[in-house]
C-alpha distance (Angstrom), angle and dihedral (degrees) to the residues before:
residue distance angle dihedral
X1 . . .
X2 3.98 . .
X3 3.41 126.6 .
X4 3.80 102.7 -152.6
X5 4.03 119.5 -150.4
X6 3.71 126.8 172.6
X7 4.21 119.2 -128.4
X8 3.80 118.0 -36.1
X9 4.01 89.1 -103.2
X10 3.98 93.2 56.0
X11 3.98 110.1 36.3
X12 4.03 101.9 120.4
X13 3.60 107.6 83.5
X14 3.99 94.3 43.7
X15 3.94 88.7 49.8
X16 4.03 82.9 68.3
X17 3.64 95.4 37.6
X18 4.01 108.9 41.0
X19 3.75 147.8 57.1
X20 3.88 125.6 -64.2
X21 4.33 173.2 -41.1
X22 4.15 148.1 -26.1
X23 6.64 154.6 59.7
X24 3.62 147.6 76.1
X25 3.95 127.3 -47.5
X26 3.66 124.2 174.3
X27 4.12 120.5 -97.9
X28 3.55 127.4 -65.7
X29 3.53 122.9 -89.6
X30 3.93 94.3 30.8
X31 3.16 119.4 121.6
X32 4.24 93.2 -143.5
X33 3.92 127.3 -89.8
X34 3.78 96.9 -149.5
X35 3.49 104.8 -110.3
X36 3.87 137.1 149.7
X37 3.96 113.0 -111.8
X38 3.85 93.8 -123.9
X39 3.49 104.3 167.1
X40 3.84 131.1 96.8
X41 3.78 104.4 -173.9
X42 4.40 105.1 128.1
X43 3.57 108.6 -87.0
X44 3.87 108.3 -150.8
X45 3.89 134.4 -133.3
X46 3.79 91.5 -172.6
X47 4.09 117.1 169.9
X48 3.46 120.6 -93.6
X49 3.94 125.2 -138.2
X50 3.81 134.0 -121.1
X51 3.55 97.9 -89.0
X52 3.84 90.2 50.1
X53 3.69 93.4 50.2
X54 3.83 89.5 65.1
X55 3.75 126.5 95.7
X56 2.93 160.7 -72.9
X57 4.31 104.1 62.0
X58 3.56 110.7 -116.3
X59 3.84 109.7 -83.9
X60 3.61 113.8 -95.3
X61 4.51 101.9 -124.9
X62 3.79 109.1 -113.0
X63 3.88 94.4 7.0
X64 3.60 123.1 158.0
X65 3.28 131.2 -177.7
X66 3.97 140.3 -139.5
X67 4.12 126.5 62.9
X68 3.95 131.8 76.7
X69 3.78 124.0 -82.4
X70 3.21 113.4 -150.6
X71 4.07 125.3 -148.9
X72 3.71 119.2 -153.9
X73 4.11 118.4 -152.5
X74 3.71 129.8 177.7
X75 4.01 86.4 -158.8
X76 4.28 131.8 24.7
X77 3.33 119.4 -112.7
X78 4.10 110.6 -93.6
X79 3.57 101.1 -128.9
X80 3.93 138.5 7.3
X81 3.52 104.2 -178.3
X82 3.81 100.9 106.7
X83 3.82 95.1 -129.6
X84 3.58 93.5 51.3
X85 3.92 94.5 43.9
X86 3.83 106.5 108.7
X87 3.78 107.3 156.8
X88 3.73 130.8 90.5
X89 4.00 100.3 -132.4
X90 4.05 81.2 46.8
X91 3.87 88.2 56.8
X92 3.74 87.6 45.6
X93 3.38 94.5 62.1
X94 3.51 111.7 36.9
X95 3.70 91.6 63.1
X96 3.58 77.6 90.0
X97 3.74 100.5 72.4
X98 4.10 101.8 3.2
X99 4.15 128.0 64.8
X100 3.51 124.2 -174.4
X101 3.76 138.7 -157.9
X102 4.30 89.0 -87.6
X103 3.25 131.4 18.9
X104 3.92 146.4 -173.6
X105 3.57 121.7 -106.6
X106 3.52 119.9 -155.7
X107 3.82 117.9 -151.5
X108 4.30 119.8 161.0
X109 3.87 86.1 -14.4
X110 3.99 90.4 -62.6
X111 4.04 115.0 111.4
X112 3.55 137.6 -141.5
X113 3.73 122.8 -165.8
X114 4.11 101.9 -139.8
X115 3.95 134.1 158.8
X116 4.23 114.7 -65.8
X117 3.47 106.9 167.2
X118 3.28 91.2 -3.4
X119 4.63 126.0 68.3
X120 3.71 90.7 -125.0
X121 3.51 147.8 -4.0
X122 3.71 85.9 -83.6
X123 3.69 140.9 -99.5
X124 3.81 130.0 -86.2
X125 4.02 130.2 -143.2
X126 3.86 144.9 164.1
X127 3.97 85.0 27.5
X128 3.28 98.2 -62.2
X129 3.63 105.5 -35.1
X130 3.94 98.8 97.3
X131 3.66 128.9 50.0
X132 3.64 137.3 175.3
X133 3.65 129.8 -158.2
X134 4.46 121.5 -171.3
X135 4.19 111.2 -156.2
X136 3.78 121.6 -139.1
X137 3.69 124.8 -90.9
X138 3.82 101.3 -122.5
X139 3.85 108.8 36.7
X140 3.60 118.8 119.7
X141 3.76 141.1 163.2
X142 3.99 125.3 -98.7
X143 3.72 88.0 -84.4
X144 3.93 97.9 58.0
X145 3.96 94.7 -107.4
X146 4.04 111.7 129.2
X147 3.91 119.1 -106.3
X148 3.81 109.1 -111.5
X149 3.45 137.4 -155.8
X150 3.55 96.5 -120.7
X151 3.67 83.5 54.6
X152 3.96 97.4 61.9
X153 4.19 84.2 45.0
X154 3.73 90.7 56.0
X155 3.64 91.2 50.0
X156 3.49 96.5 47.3
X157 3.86 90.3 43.5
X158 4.15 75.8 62.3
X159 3.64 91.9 79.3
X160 3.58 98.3 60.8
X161 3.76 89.2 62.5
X162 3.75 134.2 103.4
X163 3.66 111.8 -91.8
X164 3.98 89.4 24.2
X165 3.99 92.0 93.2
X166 3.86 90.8 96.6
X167 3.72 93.7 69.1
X168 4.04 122.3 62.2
X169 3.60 114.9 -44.3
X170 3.92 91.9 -151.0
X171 3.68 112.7 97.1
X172 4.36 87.6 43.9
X173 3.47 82.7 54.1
X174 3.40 110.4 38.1
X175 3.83 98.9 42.3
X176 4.02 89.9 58.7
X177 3.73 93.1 31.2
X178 3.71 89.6 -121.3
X179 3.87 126.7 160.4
X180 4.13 90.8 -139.1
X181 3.30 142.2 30.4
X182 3.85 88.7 -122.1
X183 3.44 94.9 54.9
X184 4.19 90.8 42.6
X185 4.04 88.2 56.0
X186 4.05 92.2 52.8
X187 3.82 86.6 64.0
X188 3.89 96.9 40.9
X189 4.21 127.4 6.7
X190 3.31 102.3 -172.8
X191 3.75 140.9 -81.9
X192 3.72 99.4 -42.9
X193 3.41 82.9 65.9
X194 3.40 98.9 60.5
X195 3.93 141.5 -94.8
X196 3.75 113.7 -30.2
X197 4.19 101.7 -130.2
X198 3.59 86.1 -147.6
X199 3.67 111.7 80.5
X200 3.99 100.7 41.1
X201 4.73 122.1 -158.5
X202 2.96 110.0 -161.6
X203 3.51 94.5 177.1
X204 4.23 133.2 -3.4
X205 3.89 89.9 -84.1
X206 3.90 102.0 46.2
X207 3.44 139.3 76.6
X208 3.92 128.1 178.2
X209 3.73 121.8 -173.8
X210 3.14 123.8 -166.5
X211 4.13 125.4 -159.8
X212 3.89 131.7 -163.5
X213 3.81 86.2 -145.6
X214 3.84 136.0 44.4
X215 4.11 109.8 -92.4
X216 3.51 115.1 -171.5
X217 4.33 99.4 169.4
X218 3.97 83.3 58.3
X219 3.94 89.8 126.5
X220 4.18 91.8 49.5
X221 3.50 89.9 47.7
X222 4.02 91.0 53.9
X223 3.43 91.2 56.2
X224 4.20 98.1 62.9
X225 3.41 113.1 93.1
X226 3.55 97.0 -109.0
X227 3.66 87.5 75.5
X228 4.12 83.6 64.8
X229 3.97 118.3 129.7
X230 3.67 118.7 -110.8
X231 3.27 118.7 -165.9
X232 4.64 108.4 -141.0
X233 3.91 93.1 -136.8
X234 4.02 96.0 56.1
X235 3.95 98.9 39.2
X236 3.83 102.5 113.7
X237 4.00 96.1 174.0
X238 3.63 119.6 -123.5
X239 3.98 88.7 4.6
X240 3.50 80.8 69.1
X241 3.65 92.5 73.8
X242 3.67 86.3 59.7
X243 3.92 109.4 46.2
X244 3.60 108.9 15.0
X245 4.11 118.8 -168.9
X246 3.62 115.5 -99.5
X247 3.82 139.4 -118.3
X248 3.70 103.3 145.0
X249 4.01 125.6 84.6
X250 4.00 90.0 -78.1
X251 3.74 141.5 49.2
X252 3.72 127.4 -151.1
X253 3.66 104.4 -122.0
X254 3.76 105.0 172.7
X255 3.99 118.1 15.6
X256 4.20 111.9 -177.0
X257 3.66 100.7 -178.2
X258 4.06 117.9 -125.1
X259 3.83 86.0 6.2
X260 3.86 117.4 47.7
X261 4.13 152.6 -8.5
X262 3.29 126.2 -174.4
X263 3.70 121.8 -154.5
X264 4.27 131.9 -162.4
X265 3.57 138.6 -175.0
X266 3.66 110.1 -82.0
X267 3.71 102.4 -131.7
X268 4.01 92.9 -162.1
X269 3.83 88.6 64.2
X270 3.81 124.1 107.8
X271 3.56 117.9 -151.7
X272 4.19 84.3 -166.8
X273 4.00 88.7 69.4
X274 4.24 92.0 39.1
X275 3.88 113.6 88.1
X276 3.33 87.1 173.6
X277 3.85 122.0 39.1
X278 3.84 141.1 55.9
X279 3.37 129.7 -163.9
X280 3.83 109.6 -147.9
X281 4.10 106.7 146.0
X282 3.39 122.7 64.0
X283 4.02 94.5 -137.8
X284 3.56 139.2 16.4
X285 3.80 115.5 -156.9
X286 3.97 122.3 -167.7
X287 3.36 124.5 -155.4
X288 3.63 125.4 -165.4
X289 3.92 133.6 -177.2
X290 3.81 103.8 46.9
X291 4.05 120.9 123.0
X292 3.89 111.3 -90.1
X293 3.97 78.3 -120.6
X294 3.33 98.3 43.7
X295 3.67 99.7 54.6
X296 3.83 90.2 37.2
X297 3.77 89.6 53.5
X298 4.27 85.7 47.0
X299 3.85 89.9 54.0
X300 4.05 93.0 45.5
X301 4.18 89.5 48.8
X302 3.86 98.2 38.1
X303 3.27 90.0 -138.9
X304 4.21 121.4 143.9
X305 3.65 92.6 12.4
X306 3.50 90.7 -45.3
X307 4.12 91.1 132.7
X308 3.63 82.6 56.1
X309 4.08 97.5 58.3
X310 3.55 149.3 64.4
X311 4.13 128.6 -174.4
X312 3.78 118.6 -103.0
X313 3.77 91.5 -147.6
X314 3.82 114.0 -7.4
X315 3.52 114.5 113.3
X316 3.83 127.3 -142.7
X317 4.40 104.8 -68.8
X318 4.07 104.8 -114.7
X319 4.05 78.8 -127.8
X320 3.76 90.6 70.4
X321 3.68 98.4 45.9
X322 3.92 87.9 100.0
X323 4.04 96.4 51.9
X324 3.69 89.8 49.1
X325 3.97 88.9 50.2
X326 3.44 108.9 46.6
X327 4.57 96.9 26.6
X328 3.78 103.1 77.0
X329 4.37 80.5 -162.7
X330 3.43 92.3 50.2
X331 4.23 96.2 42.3
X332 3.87 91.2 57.7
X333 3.79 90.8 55.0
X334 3.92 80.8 69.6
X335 3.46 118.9 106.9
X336 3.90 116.5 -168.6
X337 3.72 149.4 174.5
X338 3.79 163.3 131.3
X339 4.09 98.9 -52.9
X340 3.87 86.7 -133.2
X341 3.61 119.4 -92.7
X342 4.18 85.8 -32.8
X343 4.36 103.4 149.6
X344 4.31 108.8 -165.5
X345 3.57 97.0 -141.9
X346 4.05 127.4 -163.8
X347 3.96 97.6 -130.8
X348 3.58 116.5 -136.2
X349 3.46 116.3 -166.9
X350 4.12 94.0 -136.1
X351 4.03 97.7 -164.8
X352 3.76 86.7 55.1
X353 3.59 104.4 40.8
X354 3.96 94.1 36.8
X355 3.72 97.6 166.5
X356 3.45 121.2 95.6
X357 3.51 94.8 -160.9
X358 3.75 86.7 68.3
X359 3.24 103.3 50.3
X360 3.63 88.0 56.0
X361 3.65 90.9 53.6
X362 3.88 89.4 52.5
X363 3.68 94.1 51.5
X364 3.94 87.3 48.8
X365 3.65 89.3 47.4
X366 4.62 96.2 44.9
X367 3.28 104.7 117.2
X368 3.79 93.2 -157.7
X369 4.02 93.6 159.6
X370 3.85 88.0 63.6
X371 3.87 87.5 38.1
X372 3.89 97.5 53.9
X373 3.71 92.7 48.8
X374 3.65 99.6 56.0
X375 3.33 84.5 56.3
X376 3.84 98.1 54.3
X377 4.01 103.1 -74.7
X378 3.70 125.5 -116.1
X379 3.66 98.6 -11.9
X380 3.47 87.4 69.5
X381 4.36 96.6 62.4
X382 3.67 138.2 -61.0
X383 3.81 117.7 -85.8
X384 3.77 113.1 -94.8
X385 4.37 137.1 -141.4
X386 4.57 92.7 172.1
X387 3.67 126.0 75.1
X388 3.50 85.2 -143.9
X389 3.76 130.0 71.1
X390 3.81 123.9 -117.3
X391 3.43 87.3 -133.1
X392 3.86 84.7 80.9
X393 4.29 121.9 99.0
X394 3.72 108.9 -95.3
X395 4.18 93.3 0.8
X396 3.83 116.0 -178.3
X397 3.73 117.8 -146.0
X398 3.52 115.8 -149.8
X399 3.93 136.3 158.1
X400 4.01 107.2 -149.5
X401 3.88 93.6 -179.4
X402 3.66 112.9 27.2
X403 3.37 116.7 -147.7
X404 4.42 139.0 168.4
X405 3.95 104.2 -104.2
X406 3.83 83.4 -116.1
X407 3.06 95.8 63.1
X408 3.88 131.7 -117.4
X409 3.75 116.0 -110.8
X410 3.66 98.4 174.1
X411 3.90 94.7 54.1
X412 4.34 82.6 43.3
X413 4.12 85.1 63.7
X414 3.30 94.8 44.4
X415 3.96 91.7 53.3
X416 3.51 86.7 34.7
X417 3.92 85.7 63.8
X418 3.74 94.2 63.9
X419 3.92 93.8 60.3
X420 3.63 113.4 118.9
X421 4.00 83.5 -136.3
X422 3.71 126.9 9.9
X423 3.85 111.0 -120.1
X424 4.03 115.5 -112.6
X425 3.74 107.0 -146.0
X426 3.83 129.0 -31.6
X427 3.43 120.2 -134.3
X428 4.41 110.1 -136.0
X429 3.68 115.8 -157.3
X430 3.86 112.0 -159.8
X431 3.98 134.5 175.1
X432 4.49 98.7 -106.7
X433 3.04 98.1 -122.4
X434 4.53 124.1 129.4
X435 4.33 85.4 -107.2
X436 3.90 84.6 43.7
X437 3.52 97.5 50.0
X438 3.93 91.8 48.7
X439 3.38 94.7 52.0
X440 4.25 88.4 52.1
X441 3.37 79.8 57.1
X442 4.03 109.1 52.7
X443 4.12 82.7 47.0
X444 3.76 100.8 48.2
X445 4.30 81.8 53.0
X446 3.62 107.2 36.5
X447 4.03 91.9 46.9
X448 3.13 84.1 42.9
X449 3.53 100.4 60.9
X450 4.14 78.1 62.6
X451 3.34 96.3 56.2
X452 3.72 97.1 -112.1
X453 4.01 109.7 126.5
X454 3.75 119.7 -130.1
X455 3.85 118.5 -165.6
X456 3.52 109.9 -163.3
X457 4.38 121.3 -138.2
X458 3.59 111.8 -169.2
X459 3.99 109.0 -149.0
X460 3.78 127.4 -166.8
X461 3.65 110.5 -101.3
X462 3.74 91.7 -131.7
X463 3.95 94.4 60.0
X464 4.03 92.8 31.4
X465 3.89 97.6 105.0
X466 3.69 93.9 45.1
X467 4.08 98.3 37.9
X468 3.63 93.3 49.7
X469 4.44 97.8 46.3
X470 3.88 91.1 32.5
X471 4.29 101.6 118.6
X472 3.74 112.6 -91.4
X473 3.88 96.0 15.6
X474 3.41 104.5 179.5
X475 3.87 96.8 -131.2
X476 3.88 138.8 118.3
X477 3.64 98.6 -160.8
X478 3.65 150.9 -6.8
X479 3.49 144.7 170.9
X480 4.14 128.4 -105.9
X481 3.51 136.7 151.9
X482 4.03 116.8 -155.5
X483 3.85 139.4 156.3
X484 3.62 147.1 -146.7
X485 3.85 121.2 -91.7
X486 3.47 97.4 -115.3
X487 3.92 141.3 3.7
X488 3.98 94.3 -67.4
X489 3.84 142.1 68.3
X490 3.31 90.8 -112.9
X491 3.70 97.0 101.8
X492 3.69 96.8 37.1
X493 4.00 116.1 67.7
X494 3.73 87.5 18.9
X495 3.84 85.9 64.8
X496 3.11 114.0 13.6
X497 3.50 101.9 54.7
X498 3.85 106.5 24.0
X499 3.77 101.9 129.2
X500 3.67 83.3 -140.5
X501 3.79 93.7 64.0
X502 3.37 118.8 101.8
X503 4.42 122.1 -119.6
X504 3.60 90.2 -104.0
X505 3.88 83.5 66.3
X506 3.98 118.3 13.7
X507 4.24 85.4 45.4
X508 3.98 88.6 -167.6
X509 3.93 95.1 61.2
X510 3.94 76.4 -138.6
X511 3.54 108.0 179.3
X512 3.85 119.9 -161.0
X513 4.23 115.9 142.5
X514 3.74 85.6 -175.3
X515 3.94 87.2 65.5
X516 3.69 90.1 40.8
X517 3.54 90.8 54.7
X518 3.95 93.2 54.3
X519 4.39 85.6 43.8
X520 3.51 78.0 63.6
X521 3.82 105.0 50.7
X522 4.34 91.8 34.5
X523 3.76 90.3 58.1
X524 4.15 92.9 60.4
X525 3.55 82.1 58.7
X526 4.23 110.3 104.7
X527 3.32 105.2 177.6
X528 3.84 110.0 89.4
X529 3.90 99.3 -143.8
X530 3.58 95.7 44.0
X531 3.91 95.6 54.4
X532 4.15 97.4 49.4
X533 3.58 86.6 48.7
X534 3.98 88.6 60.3
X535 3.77 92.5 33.8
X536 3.91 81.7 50.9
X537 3.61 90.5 62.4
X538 4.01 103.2 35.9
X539 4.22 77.4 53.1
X540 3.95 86.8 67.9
X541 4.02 96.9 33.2
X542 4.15 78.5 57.8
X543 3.33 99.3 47.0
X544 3.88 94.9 48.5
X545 3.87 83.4 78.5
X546 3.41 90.1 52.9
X547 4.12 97.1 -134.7
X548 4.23 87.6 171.2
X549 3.42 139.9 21.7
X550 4.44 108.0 -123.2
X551 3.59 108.1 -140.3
X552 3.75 115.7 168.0
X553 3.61 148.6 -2.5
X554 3.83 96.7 -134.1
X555 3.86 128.9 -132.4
X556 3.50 132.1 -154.3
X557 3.80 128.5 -141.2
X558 3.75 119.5 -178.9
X559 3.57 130.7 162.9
X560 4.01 124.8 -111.9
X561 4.01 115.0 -169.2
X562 3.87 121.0 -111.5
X563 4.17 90.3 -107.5
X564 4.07 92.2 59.1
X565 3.59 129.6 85.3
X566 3.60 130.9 177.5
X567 3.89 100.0 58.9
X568 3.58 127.4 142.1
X569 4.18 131.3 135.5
X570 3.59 106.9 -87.3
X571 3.94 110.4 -122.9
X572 3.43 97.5 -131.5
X573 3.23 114.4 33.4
X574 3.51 99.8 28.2
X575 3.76 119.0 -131.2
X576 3.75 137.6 73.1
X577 3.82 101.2 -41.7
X578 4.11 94.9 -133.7
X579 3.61 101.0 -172.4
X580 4.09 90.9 71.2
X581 3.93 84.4 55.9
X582 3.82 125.3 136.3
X583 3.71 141.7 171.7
X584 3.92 113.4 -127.1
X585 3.79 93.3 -154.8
């Protein structure tokens, strides 16, 4: 499943409003220094064991607790209701009032995925097919009563229902071992229509699920927030989406849409059972419908509580860039990192531009140096060669078609040569914005320095996403970054590049059935390890045809006020992790 983004310069407001998970983020308890995440050694998201899976969370150095922090947002989040959630500042914040069977925990910017709700990261049989999760004696919901088994079913039986298709399609599909969540809901709709036979209590601590297929990423999958409990007796329907039931350290206690939500400690919570949360302020306020500037410039001042805040998804405005440079105050109030296992991606549209012989030319030809910097240089991510993120377990970096950041126009006519037919004009879709429009304008020259023609189409930003995937969209290329759902190739060529896919998902409309065919075999494979190495290597027999252009490794940079301590990027999901949050005064 993709995890569309617009350009490096622009990503905040999508991370709120768009589909999902997994980078590097500096420790816990800093309060950020400001600096790019340059490095492209593997991070790891490696399974913790029992013992680690217990609680308390590590203790945040210097922490303090008491006061209100307060979270600035130029848009709300689009959904609450934890099987609809599908976006990775969304699953940022709601560790503050939802747990979930796994969880990651955060320790020196590195994460381990480790029981929450559940003992353990949970326990495989039948190759794959089975596995068994045990909950915690102790946690409870916001009014005291103890989180059941039967209550994580229910919620998970959620997803099956109508309306539910905007969150992750993976536990329809995997518990009836269908190919789409259409074809998962003929065989079950949900829990009005009875108990799904699949996923089997037998008793309030134990769940069983059981899979027609081998699934090794079982554990990552646990930890989205679709795998949330929901208790029967509390689910109001779509008010659900606005004032979910607690079981993490905070409760929502007032929730204007668009405008406000309070949150406050959640006195049923035990930080004994919680590997992976703290509970230091008293409050958390967000704030939604300021200017990304605005706010930003708020934090920066500390003015009107702005020493108080930090953003849950806006990133650093461009028109700051030089007061975080040049003021050493205002350059430590940076916090930056990795953007999880986010890849900016080139789009070629492969049905259009069939040839690989010219998409090799093109990649020669990206001028991605002159692209980044438009876009506000390093800070913004490290260039890329993978599809995949090293953000993933085990990554392998290659480079397949070396080639100067710059670009290389000569060796792009050369290349260009070898086509069968020369391409007449591309078409470039791109979001209208002043960074979109600069970046139409580094690609019409430096392709055009190759002789390949580039006709730019400026889009509105609001209809972007669906313009650009609708069927027969009448564009070349286009620019999107995206991620896996989780630590793990699993979800990437298996997705993203299964000729079967539809546009709204494999972007590319690459068509391959040889790499369909070894989709197929890979996903009988149970044993984690095993199946990213082979999804390691159909990555590279993919990218030999070239079906996108990799761009960047993107960085995050949001601000934190002077008053709060404990910021850093969360690895995974990719903004300022908010439930490590303190006030230092």
């Amino acid at each position: 499943m993709r995890w569309t983004r617009p350009s490096l310069a622009v990503i905040a407001t999508a991370l709120l409003a768009t589909s999902c998970s997994a980078g590097a983020g500096s420790t816990t308890g800093s309060g950020g220094a400001g600096a790019s995440a340059k490095e492209t050694s593997p991070l790891t998201a490696v399974l913790g064991s029992e013992q680690e899976s217990a609680g308390p969370a590590p203790a945040v150095p210097g922490a303090r607790a008491g006061g209100t922090v307060n979270v600035y947002n130029s848009v709300e989040f689009r959904h609450l209701d934890p099987q609809k959630v599908y976006a990775g500042a969304t699953y940022n914040a709601s560790l503050l009032w939802g747990r979930q069977l796994t969880q990651y925990q955060v320790v020196d910017g590195k994460a381990k995925l480790v029981g929450d709700l559940a003992t353990d990261t949970g326990t495989p049989a039948d190759g794959g097919r089975t596995w068994t999760y045990k909950l915690k004696q102790g946690v409870a919901w916001e009014d005291g009563q103890p989180i059941t088994a039967q209550d994580v079913k229910y919620g998970i039986e959620r997803t099956f229902g109508k309306g539910y298709e905007v969150g992750p399609p993976y536990w329809p599909q995997w518990l009836t071992g269908e190919a789409s969540y259409e074809a998962a809901r003929a065989k079950y709709a949900g829990p009005q229509a009875g108990d799904l036979d699949a996923i089997e209590t037998p008793d309030e601590r134990t769940l069983v699920f059981h899979f027609p297929q081998p699934q090794a990423d079982v554990p990552y999958m646990a930890a989205q927030s679709s795998s949330s409990p929901v208790r029967r007796d509390k689910d109001t329907g779509t008010d659900y989406d606005r004032l979910p039931f607690a079981t993490g350290p905070y409760k929502i206690v007032e929730h204007v849409q668009n405008t406000r939500m309070v949150l406050e400690r959640n006195p049923a919570w035990k930080p004994e059972t919680d590997p992976i949360r703290s509970q230091y302020p008293e409050k958390f306020v967000f704030t939604y419908g300021k200017e990304a500037l605005n706010l930003n410039q708020e934090i920066l001042s500390g003015r009107d509580g702005g020493a108080n805040a930090t953003t849950a998804a806006d990133t650093l405005s461009a028109e700051l860039y030089q007061t975080t440079d040049t003021d050493p105050k205002a350059k430590e109030l940076v916090v930056s990192g990795r953007q999880g296992a986010f890849v900016t991606q080139l789009m070629i549209n492969n049905q259009r531009v069939s040839d690989v012989e010219v998409r090799k030319a093109l990649h020669l030809a990206y001028p991605r140096q002159q692209a980044r910097q438009v876009q506000g240089g390093a800070r913004t991510g490290e260039l890329a060669t993978t599809l995949s993120s090293p953000a993933l377990i085990d990554w392998q970096k290659y480079d397949l078609y070396p080639v100067k950041p710059e670009g290389d126009p000569e060796a792009a006519k050369a290349q260009l040569a070898k086509a069968k037919q020369a391409p007449g004009s591309l078409t470039y879709a791109y979001r209208n914005t002043p960074t979109g429009q600069r970046v139409a304008q580094v690609l019409v020259e430096g392709f055009g320095k190759a002789g390949i023609t580039v006709v730019p189409k400026p889009i509105d930003p609001k209809a972007f996403l669906d313009e650009v995937h609708r069927d027969g969209a009448p564009y070349d290329l286009f620019e999107e970054t995206s991620s896996v759902d989780w630590p793990t190739p699993s979800t990437l060529i298996p997705f993203s590049f299964d000729g079967r896919a539809g546009s709204d998902i494999n972007s590319a409309l690459y068509r391959n059935p040889e790499v369909d065919k070894e989709i197929d075999r890979i996903n009988q494979i149970g044993e984690p390890r095993a199946k990213a190495k082979e999804l390691y290597a159909l990555e590279q027999t993919v990218m030999k045809d070239v079906p996108v252009l990799p761009f960047a490794y993107p960085t995050v940079n949001q601000l934190r006020g002077s008053n709060v301590g404990g910021a850093f990027i969360h690895p995974i999901y990719g903004t300022v992790s908010l439930a490590w949050l303190y006030l230092k005064s």
